[in-house]
TINU-136418 format. One record per residue (C-alpha): residue number from 1; y, x, z negated. Coordinates in steps of 0.1 Angstrom, whole numbers. Layout:
BEGIN
<n = NUM	py = Y	px = X	pz = Z> $
...
This chain:
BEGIN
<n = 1	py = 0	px = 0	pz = 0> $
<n = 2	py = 36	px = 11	pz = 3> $
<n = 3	py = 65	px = 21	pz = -22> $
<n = 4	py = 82	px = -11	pz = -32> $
<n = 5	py = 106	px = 7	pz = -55> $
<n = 6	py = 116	px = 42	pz = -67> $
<n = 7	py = 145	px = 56	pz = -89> $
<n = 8	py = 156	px = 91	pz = -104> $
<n = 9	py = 151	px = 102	pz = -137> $
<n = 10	py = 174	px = 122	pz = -154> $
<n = 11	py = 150	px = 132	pz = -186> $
<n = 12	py = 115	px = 127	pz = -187> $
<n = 13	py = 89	px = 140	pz = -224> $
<n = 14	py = 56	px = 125	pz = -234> $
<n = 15	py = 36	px = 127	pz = -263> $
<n = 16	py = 15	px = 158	pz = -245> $
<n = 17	py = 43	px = 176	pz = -246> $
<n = 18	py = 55	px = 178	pz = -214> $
<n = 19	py = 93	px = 176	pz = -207> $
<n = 20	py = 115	px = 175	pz = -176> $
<n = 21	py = 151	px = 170	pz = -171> $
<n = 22	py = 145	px = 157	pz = -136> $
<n = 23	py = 114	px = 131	pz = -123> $
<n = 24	py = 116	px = 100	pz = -104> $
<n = 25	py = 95	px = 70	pz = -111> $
<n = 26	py = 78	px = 49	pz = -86> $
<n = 27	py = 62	px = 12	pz = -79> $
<n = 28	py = 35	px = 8	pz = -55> $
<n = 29	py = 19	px = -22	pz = -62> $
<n = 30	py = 8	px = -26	pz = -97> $
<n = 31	py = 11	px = 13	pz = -105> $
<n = 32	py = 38	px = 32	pz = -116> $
<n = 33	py = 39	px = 69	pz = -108> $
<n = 34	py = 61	px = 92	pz = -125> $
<n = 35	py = 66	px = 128	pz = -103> $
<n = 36	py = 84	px = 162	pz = -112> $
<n = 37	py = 78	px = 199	pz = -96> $
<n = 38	py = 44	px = 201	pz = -100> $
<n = 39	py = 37	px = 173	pz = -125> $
<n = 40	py = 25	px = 136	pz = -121> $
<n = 41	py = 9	px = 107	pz = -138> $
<n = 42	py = 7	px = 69	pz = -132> $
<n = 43	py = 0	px = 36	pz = -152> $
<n = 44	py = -7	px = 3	pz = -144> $
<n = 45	py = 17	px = -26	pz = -153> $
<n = 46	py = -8	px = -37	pz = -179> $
<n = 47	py = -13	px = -4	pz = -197> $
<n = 48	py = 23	px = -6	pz = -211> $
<n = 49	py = 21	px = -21	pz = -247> $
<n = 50	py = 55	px = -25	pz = -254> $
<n = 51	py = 92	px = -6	pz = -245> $
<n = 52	py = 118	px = 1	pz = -265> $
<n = 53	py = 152	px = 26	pz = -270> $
<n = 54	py = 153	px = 58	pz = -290> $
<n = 55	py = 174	px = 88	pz = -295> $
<n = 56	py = 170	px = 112	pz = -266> $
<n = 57	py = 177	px = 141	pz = -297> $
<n = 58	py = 148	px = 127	pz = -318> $
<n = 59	py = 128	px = 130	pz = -287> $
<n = 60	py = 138	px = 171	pz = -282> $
<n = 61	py = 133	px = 175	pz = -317> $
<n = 62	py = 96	px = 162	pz = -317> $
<n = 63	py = 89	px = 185	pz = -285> $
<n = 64	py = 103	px = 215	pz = -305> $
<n = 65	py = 78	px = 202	pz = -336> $
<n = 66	py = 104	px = 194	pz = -359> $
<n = 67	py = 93	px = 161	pz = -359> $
<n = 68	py = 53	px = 143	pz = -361> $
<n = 69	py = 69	px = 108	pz = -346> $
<n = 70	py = 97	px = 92	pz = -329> $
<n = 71	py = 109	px = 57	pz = -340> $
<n = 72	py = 132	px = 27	pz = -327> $
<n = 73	py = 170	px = 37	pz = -324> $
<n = 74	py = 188	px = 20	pz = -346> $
<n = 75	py = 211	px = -3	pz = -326> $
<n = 76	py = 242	px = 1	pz = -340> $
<n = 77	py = 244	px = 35	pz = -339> $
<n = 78	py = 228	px = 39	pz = -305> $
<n = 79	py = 265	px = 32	pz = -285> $
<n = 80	py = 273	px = 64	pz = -298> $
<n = 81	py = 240	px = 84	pz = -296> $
<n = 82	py = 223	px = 91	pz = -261> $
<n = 83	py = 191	px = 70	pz = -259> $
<n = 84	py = 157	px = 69	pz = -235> $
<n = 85	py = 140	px = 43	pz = -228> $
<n = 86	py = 101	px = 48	pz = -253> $
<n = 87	py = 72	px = 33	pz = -232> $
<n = 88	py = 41	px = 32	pz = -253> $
<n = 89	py = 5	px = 30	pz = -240> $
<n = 90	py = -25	px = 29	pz = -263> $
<n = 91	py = -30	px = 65	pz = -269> $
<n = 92	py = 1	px = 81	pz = -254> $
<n = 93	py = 41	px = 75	pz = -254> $
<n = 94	py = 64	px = 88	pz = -226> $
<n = 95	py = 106	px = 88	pz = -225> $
<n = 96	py = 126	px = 83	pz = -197> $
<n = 97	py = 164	px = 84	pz = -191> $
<n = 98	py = 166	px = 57	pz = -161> $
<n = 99	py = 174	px = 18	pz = -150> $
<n = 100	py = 157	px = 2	pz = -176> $
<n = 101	py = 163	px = -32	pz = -169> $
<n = 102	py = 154	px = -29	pz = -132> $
<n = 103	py = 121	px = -14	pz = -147> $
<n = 104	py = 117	px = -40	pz = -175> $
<n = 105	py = 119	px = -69	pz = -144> $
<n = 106	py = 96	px = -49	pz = -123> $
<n = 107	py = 73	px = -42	pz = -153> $
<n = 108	py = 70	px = -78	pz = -158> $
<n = 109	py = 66	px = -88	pz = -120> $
<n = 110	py = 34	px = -65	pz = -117> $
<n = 111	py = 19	px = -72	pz = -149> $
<n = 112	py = 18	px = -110	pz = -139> $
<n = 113	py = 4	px = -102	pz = -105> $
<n = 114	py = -19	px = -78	pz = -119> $
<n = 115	py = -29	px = -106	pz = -145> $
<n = 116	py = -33	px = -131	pz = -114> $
<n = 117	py = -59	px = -101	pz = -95> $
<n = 118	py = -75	px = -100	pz = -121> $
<n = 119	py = -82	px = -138	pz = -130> $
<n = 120	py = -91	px = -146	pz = -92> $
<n = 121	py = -120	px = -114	pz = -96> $
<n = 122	py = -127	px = -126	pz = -129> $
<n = 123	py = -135	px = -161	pz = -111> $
<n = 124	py = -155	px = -145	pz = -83> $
């Protein structure tokens, strides 16, 4: 299938450890891809638990070990703190610096068609 949708990243860190401060994200059906120089992974729609905003210096300080977690931003503080967007899977967490709500619609678009594939195999 073709690319229905693609954006740039401008930060990109995951619970392996990896960290970019360029990557771009992709749609191609169901699956989202996520590419740097030399680095990619993908997901599927329903993979993604739940998304949700935390400080991009929280983030940092995990990949420099400072910290074991990283939790929610607090909301009133985060218009004055740089955030990423948190997307948590079940074993794994990645952060991005994108469109979030362009993603969040998308997100929700191929989860439902993915739910709907699913249901019509499940039938068959």
């Amino acid at each position: 299938m073709s690319q229905s949708w693609k954006t740039e990243c401008s930060f990109y860190a995951d619970t392996d450890k990896n960290h970019f401060e360029s990557a771009t994200i992709s749609l191609d059906d169901v699956t989202f891809t996520i590419s740097a120089p030399g680095f990619e992974t993908s997901f599927k729609a329903m993979d993604v638990f739940f998304t949700e905003k935390v400080f991009k210096k929280d983030v940092l300080e995990f990949l420099e070990g400072k910290r074991t977690k990283v939790g929610r931003a607090n909301p009133l503080i985060a218009f004055t703190s740089e955030t990423v967007t948190s997307i948590e899977f079940e074993k794994k967490k990645i952060y991005l610096k994108f469109n979030v709500s362009e993603f969040k619609q998308l997100l929700s678009i191929a989860q439902a068609k993915q739910k709907y594939s699913k249901t019509v195999a499940d039938r068959n």
